[in-house]
C-alpha positions as CSV (number, residue, x, y, z in Angstrom):
1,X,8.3,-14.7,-6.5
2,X,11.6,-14.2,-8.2
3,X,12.5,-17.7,-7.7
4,X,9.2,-19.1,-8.5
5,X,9.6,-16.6,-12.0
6,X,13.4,-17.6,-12.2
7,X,12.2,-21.6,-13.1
8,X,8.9,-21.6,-14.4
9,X,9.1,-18.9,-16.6
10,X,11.5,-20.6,-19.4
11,X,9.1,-23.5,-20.0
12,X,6.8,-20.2,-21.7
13,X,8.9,-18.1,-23.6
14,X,10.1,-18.5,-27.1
15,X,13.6,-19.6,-28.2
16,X,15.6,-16.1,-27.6
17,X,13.2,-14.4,-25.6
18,X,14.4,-13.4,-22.2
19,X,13.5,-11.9,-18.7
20,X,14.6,-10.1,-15.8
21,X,13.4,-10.4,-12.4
22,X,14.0,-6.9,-10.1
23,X,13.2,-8.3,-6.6
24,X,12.1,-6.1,-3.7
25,X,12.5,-6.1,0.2
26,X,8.4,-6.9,0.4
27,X,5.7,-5.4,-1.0
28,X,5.8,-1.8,1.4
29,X,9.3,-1.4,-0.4
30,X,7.7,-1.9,-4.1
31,X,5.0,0.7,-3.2
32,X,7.2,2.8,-2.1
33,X,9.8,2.4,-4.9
34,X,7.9,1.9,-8.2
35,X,6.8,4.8,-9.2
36,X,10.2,6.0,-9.4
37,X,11.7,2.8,-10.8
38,X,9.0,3.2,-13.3
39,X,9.9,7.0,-14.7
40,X,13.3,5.9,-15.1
41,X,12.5,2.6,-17.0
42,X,10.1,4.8,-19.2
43,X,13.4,7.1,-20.6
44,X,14.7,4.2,-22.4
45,X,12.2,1.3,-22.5
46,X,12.4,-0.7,-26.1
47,X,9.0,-0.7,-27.6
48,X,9.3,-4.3,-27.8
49,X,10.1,-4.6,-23.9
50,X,7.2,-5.2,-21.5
51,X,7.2,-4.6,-17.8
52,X,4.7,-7.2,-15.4
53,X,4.3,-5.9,-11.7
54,X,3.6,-8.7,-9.8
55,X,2.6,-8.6,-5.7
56,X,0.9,-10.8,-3.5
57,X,-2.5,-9.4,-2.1
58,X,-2.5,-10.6,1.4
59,X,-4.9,-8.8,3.1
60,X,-5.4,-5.9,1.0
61,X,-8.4,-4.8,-1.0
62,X,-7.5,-6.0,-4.2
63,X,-9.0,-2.8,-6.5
64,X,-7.3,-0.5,-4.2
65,X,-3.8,-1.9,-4.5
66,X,-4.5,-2.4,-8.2
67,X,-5.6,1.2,-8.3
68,X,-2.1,2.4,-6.8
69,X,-0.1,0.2,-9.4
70,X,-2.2,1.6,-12.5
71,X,-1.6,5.5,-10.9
72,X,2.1,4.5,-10.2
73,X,2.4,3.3,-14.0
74,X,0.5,6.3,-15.3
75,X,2.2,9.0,-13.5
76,X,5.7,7.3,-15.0
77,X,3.7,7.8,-18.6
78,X,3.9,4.5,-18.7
79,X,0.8,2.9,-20.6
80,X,-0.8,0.2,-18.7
81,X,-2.7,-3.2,-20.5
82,X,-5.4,-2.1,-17.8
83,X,-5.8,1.2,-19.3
84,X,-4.4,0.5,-23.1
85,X,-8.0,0.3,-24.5
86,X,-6.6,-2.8,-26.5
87,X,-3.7,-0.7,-28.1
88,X,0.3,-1.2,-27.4
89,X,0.9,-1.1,-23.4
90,X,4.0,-1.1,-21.6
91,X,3.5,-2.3,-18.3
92,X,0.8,-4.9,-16.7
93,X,0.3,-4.9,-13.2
94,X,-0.3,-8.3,-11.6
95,X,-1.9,-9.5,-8.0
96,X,-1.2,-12.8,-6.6
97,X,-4.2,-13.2,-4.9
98,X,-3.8,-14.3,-1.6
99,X,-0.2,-15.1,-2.0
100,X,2.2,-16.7,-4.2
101,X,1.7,-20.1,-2.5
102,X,-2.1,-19.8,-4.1
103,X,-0.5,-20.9,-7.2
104,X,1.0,-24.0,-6.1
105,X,-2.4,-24.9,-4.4
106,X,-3.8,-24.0,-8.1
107,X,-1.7,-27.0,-9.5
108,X,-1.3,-29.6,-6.3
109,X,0.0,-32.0,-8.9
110,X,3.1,-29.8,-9.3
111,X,3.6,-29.4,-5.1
112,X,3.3,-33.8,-5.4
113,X,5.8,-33.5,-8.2
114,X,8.7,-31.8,-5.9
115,X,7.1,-32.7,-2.6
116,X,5.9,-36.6,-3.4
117,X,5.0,-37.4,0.2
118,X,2.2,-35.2,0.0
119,X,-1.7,-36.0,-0.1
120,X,-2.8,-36.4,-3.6
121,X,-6.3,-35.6,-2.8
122,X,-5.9,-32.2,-1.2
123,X,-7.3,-29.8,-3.7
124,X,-10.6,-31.9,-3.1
125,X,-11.4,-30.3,0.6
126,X,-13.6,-28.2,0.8
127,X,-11.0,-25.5,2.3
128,X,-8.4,-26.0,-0.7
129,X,-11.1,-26.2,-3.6
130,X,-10.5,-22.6,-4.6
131,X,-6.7,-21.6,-4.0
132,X,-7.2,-18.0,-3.8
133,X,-9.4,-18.4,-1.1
134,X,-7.3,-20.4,1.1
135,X,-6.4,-17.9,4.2
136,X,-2.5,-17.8,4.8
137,X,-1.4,-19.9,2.0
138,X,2.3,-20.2,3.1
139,X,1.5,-20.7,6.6
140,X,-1.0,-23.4,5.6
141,X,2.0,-24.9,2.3
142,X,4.4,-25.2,5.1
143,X,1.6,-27.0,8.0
144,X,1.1,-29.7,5.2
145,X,4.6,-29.9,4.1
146,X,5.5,-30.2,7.6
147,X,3.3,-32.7,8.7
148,X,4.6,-35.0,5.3
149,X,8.5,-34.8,7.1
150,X,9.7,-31.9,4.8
151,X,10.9,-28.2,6.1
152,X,10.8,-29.3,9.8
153,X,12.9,-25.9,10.4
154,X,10.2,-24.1,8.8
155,X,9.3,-23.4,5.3
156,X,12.5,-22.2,2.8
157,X,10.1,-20.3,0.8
158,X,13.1,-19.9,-1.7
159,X,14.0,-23.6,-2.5
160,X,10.1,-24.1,-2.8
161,X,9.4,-21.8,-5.0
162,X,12.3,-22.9,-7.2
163,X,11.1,-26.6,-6.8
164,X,7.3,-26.1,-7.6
165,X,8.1,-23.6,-10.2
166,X,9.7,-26.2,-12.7
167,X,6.6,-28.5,-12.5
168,X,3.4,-25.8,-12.6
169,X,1.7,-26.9,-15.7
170,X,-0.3,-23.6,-17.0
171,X,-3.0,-26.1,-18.2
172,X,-3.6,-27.6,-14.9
173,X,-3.4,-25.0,-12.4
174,X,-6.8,-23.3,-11.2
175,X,-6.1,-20.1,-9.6
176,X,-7.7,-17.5,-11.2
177,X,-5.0,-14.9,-10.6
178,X,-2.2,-17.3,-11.8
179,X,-4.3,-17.7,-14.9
180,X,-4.9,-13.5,-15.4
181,X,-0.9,-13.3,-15.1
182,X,-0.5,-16.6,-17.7
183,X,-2.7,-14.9,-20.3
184,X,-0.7,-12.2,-20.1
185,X,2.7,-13.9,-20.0
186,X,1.2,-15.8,-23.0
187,X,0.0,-12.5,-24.9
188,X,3.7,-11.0,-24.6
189,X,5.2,-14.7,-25.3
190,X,3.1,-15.1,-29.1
């Protein structure tokens, strides 16, 4: 994700607005680390800085793991755009739903774009119609990359996230939980 952030985010921002990425070892080790992270960013946090929590879903239910971001940012007294009623927030909490790699199926033009030897009419099968419903979407990037002569060693999530990332076009890509973190990139970005 912090790769994938690291190259696509730029294209979004306004001249002199900036970012940080603060990567964990997985999502366990953000669970276990955010509410804590989150009362220390909360003694000095600009007004004007915003904080977006972003893990992949995988197998969880989705309102539950949302539920323990939204306590985590509440009990830092941290106000959430969940729970902000519409006012000032500091912190929105985002869920890649299955995975990251649901965003690249979003925008299959972007994946043909760094990966050209790809199928152009992939995100017309019935199984890739709706990329946060494909079922292990980096197991399932790396069987098609694979099978186009790319990553034969196995998927370097890392380089492909930093190659995809500079060619997802907002406009294009249909995942519906890429789109619920754009509109709030965009929101923050105005």
């Amino acid at each position: 994700m912090e790769a994938f952030l690291q190259a696509f985010l730029p294209s979004l921002l306004r001249e002199g607005q900036t970012f940080r990425t603060v990567s964990f070892q997985g999502k366990t080790d953000l669970l276990s680390k955010l509410e804590a992270r989150l009362k220390g960013y909360a003694k000095w946090l600009p007004s004007d800085w915003r904080i977006i929590v972003i893990v992949d879903r995988d197998d969880e239910d989705c309102l539950v793991l949302k539920r323990q971001l939204e306590d985590a940012a509440q009990r830092a007294n941290l106000i959430s755009r969940t729970r902000s009623g519409g006012k000032a927030w500091h912190i929105a909490n985002r869920i890649a739903i299955e995975e990251l790699e649901a965003w690249y199926f979003g925008d299959w033009s972007a994946v043909r774009e760094a990966y050209p030897r790809v199928k152009e009419n992939l995100s017309s099968k019935k199984n890739f119609r709706d990329p946060d419903a494909i079922q292990n979407t980096w197991e399932s990037l790396e069987k098609i990359l694979q099978k186009h002569g790319y990553f034969k060693g196995g998927l370097t999530k890392i380089e492909a996230a930093r190659k995809i990332g500079t060619h997802i076009r907002p406009e294009r890509n249909t995942s519906h939980s890429f789109g619920v973190f754009l509109r709030t990139i965009t929101e923050i970005s105005k």
